[in-house]
C-alpha positions in Angstrom: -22.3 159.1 56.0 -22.7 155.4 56.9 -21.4 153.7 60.0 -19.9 150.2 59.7 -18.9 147.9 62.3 -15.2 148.0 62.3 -12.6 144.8 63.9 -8.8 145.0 63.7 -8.9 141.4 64.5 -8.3 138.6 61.8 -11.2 136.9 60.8 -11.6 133.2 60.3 -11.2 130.3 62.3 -8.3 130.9 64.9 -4.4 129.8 64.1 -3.8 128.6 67.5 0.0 127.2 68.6 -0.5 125.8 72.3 2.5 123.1 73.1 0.1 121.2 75.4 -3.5 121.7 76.4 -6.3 119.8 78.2 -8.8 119.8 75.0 -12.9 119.4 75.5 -15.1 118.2 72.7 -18.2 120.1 72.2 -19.9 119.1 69.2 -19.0 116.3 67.4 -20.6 114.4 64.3 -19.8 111.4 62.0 -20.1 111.4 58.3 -20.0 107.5 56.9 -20.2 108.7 53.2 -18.3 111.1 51.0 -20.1 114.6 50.6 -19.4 117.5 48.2 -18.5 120.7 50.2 -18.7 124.1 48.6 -17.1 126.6 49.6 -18.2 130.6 49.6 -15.7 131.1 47.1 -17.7 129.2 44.5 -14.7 125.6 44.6 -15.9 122.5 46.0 -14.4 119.4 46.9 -15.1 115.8 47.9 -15.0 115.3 51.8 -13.8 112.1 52.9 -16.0 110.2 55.4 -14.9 111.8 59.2 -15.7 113.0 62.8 -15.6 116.5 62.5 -15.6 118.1 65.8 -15.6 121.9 67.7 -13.2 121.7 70.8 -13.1 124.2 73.4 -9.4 124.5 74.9 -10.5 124.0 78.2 -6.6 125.0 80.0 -3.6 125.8 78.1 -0.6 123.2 80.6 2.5 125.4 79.6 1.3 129.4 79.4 -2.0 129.0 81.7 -4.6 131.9 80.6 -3.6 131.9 76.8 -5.7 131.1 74.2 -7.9 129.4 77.1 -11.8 128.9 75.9 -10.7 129.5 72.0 -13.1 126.9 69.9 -11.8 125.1 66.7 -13.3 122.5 64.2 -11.0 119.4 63.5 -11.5 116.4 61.2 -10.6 112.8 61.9 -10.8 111.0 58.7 -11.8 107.5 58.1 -9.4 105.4 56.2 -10.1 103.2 52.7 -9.0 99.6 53.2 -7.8 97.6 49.7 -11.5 96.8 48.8 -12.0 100.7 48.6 -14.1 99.9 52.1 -14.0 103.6 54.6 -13.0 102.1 58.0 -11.8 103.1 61.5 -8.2 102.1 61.1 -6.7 102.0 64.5 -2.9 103.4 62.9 -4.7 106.8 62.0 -5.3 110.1 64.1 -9.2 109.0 64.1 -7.5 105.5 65.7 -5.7 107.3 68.4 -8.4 109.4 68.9 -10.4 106.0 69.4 -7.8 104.2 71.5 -7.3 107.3 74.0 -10.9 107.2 74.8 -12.4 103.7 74.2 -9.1 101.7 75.0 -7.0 99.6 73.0 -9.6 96.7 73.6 -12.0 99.0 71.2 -10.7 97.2 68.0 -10.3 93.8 68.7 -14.0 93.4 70.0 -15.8 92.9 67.4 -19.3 94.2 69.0 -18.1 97.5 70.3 -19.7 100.1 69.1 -18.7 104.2 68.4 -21.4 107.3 69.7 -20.9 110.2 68.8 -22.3 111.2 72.4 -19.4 109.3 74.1 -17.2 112.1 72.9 -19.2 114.8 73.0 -18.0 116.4 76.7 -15.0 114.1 76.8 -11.7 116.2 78.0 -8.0 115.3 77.0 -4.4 116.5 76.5 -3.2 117.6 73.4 -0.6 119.8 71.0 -2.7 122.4 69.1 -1.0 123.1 65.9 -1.4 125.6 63.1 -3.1 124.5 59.9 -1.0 123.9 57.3 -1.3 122.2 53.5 1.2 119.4 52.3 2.8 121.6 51.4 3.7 123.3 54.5 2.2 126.3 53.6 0.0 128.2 56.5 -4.0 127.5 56.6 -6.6 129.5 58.6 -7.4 127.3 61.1 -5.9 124.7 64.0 -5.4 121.5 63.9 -4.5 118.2 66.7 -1.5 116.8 66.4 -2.8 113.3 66.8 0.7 111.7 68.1 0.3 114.0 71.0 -3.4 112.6 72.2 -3.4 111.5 75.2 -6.1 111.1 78.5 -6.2 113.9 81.1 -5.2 113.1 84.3 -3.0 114.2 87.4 0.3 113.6 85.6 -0.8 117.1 83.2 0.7 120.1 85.2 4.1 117.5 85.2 4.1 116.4 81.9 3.3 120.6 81.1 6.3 121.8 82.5 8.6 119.0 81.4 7.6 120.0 77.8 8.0 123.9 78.5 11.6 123.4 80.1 12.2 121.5 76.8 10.8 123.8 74.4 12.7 126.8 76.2 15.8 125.3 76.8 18.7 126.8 75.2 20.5 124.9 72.3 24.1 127.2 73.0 23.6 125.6 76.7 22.6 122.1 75.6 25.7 122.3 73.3 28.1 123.0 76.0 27.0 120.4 78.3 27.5 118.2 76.0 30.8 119.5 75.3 31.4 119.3 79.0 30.1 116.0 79.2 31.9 114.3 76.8 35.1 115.7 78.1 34.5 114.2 81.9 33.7 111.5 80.0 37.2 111.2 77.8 38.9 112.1 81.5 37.3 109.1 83.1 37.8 106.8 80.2 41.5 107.7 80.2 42.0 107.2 84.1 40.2 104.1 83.7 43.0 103.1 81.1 45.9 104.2 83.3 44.4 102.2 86.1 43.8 99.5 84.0 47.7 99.6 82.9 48.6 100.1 86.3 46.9 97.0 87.9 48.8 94.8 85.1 52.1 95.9 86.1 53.6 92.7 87.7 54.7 92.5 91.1 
C-alpha cells in the first residue's frame, strides 16, 4: 500500500470575487519584448510586453477576514501604437495603474521614469474579479478590474460600505420606491397645476 498526500481543495491559482479590497504588490517585473510562454500542457503562445505582478490582498473593505492574505499574479499589458511601437498608453489598465500611483503629471513629463521598485510594496483599492476569456467563459485565476484602481486612503471603510449597501440592496425594494416616488411626484406635479390654475382665476 502507498500513502499519497490527499487535498479536497482546488488547485491552481485562486478565483477570487472581492467587491473592494485594499491590494499590496509584492513582486512585480516588466517585460519590454514579446516572449514565447509554454505551458505544461505542451501549447505556447506569444506574451505581449507587461508588468506582471503577485498581489497580496492585504483587507477585503466589504466582508473583512475573507479571502484576506490570498496572493494572485496579474498582467498589465503594454499597448502597440500605429508604428507597431509597445508603449505605456495612459487609456489602458497599465495607464491607470500608472496614474493611481505616479500621478497624472507621469505622462506629460517627458523625463519621468517607471521602477519596477516604486510598485513593489505599494498598497491600493481595488475590485478583484474572476478570470474570464473574451468569451466570458470562467479562467483559473483573478484578475483587477482596472476601472476600479484607485489610492488607499481614509475614505476606504466609506467608500466599502457604500458599495456593500449597493451590491445588497434589493431590486423588489428599489422598484417600489421608485414606484412610490414617481407617484409623490405625479401628486405634486398635479397640485402644482391646480395652484397654478387657481392663482390665474381673475379677481
Amino acid at each position: 500500500m502507498v500513502l499519497v498526500k490527499k487535498s479536497v481543495s482546488g488547485g491552481g491559482a485562486p478565483s477570487l470575487d472581492i467587491l473592494a479590497a485594499k491590494l499590496q504588490i509584492i513582486e512585480a517585473e516588466l517585460s519590454l519584448e514579446e516572449k514565447q510562454v509554454n505551458l505544461d500542457n505542451g501549447r505556447s503562445f506569444m506574451a505581449e510586453p507587461n508588468l506582471n505582478v503577485k498581489i497580496e490582498v492585504i483587507k477585503n473593505l466589504v466582508e473583512p477576514g475573507v479571502d484576506e492574505g490570498v496572493k494572485f499574479y496579474d498582467r498589465f499589458k503594454l499597448k502597440q501604437d500605429d508604428n507597431g511601437d509597445w508603449i505605456f498608453a495612459k487609456y489602458s489598465k497599465l495607464g491607470n495603474l500608472i496614474t493611481v500611483r505616479y500621478g497624472e503629471g507621469w505622462f506629460e513629463d517627458e523625463a519621468a521614469e517607471f521602477e519596477e521598485a516604486d510598485f513593489e510594496g505599494w498598497e491600493f483599492i481595488a475590485q478583484v474579479e474572476k478570470k474570464t476569456d473574451s468569451k466570458g467563459n470562467p479562467l483559473t485565476g483573478s484578475v483587477i478590474n482596472w476601472k476600479s484602481i484607485r489610492a488607499a486612503g481614509g475614505a476606504d471603510e466609506e467608500t466599502a460600505q457604500e458599495l456593500k449597501e449597493e451590491a445588497e440592496r434589493d431590486p423588489h425594494e428599489e422598484l417600489m420606491r421608485a414606484r412610490k416616488a414617481l407617484k409623490e411626484a405625479e401628486k405634486a406635479q398635479a397640485q402644482e397645476e391646480n395652484e397654478e390654475d387657481f392663482d390665474n382665476i381673475p379677481w
